[in-house]
N, C-alpha and C positions, 0 to 999 in steps of 0.2 A: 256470649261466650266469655267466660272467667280464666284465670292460671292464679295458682298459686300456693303455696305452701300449709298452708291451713286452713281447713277444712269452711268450718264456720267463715271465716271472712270470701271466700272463694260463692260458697254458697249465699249467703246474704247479697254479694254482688251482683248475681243472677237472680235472687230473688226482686231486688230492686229494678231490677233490668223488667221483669214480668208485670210488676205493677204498675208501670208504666202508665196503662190505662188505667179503667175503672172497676179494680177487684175486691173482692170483698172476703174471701174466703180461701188458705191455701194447708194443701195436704203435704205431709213428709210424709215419706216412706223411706224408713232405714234400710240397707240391706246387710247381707252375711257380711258380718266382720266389720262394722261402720262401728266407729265410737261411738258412745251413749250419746243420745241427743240431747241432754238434758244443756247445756252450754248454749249448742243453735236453737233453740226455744227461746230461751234468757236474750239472746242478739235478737234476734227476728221480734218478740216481741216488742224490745226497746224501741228496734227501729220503726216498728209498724203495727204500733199500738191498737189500730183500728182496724184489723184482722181477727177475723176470727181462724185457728190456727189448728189442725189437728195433727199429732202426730199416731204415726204406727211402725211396727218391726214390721217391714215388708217381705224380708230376708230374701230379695233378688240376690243373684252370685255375682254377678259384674257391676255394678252399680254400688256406691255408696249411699247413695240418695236417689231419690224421685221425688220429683217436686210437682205438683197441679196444684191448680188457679182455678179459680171459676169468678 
């Protein structure tokens, strides 16, 4: 679990928190009304260069993001 005021760092911290183990591959899903991803791609890749990383407009209504790992 993350808190915080912007978005991008909120997420990166949960995403850190997921790769914990041994992941290789993680999905975004924007939903209705999330700002552009383009930002959280640019962090996520920095931080975790050795991801392969996809993103999509998921357009969930309650959610900002959905994040999966494999």
């Amino acid at each position: 679990v993350a808190a915080g005021d912007e978005l991008d760092e909120v997420a990166l911290a949960v995403i850190d928190k997921m790769f914990e183990g041994e992941r290789s591959w993680l999905g975004i899903l924007t939903g209705e009304g999330a700002p552009p991803p383009d930002s959280l791609r640019v962090v996520v890749e920095r931080a975790h260069p050795e991801l392969e990383l996809e993103v999509n407009d998921g357009g969930q209504p309650h959610y900002p993001l959905l994040l999966v790992v494999e």
